[in-house]
N, C-alpha and C positions, 0 to 999 in steps of 0.2 A: 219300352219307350211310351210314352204320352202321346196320345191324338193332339193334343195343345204342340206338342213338340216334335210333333212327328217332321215337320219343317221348319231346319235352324231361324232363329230370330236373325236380324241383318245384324250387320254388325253397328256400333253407335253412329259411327258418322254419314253409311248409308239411310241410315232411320232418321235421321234429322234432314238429310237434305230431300228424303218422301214424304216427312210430314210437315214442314216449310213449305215444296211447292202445291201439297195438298190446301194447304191455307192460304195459298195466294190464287186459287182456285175461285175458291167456296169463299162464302161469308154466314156468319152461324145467326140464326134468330134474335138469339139472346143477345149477342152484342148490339147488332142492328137495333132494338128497340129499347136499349139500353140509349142507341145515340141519337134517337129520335126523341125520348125524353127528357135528355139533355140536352135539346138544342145543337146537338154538335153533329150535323149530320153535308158538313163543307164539307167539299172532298169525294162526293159519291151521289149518284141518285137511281131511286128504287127502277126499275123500269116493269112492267107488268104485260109479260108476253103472249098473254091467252086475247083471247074475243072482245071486242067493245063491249061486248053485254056481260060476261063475266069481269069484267071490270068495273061495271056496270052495279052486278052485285056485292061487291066486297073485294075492295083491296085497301091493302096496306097503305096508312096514310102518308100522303107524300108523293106517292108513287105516281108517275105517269104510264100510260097507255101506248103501248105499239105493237102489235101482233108479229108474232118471228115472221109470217108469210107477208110481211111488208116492210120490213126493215130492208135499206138498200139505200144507196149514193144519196138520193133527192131526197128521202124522210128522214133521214138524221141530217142533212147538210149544215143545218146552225145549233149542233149540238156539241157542247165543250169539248173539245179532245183534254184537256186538262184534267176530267171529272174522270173515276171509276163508276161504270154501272152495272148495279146490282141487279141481275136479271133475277123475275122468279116465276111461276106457274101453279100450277094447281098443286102437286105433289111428287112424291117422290114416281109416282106411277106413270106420271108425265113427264116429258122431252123438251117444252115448247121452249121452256127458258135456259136448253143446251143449245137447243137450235137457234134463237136470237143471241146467245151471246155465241156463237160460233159465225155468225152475221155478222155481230157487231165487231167482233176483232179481228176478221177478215178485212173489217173497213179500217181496222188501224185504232178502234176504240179499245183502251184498257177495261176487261169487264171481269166478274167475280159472278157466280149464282149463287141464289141464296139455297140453302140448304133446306128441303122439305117443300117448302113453296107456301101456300098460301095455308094449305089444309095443314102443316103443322103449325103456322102461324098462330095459327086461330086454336088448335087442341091445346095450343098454354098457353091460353087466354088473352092475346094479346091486342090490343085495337085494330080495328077494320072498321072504313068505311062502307057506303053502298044501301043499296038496298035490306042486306040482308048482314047486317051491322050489329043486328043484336047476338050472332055469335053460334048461326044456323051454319051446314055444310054449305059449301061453294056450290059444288055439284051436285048430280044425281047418284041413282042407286047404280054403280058399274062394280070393276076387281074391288073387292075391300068397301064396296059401301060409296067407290068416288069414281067420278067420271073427268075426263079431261075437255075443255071447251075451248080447245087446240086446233 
């Protein structure tokens, strides 16, 4: 037997309903700035869950500002419940935007994370604002070259 197979595949209909709610999860890059560039971005908004200051340096355009360690009842109180919000962080090496959208839907907000965070945003070229806009790393030197500002 195959290492690849050493554990049955599910069967189809268990596989679609783990990669359905996988995608009701997650939101992928590419699409995101696909609907940023069309304008068609009703419906969702970015949220950016690390540091004032790492937001500071570079975030994805559009996005606001909330750190996971201040998300609660009084800082979101006039925020759509209608809207999906896109949580994201620094990278896959970082929590920050599991920990605010696990905030955030504890308060009853529908939220999705975005996949990668900022640091893969930015490794397929995509726009960042900030300071460091012209398409430098987020962070410092940490695991892999990145640091989280979490």
């Amino acid at each position: 037997m195959t290492n690849t197979l050493r554990f049955p595949a599910a069967d189809p209909a268990s596989a679609a309903a783990f990669f359905a709610a996988e995608l009701a999860f997650e939101a992928d890059p590419d699409d995101v700035v696909r609907d940023l560039k069309a304008g068609t971005t009703e419906g969702f908004q970015l949220v950016e869950t690390r540091s004032p200051e790492a937001f500071e340096r570079a975030r994805i355009p559009g996005a606001i500002n909330l750190p996971h360690w201040e998300i609660d009842g009084t800082t979101t109180a006039d925020w759509d419940r209608d809207l999906v919000y896109v949580c994201y962080c620094e990278s896959f090496e970082c929590n920050a935007a599991t920990k605010g959208a696990l905030k955030l839907s504890r308060l009853g907000f529908k939220v999705k994370r975005l996949a990668g965070g900022i640091t893969t945003w930015q490794a397929a070229g995509y726009p960042v604002e900030g300071h460091s806009a012209e398409g430098h790393p987020v962070g410092g030197a940490g695991l892999h070259g990145i640091t989280c500002d979490c």
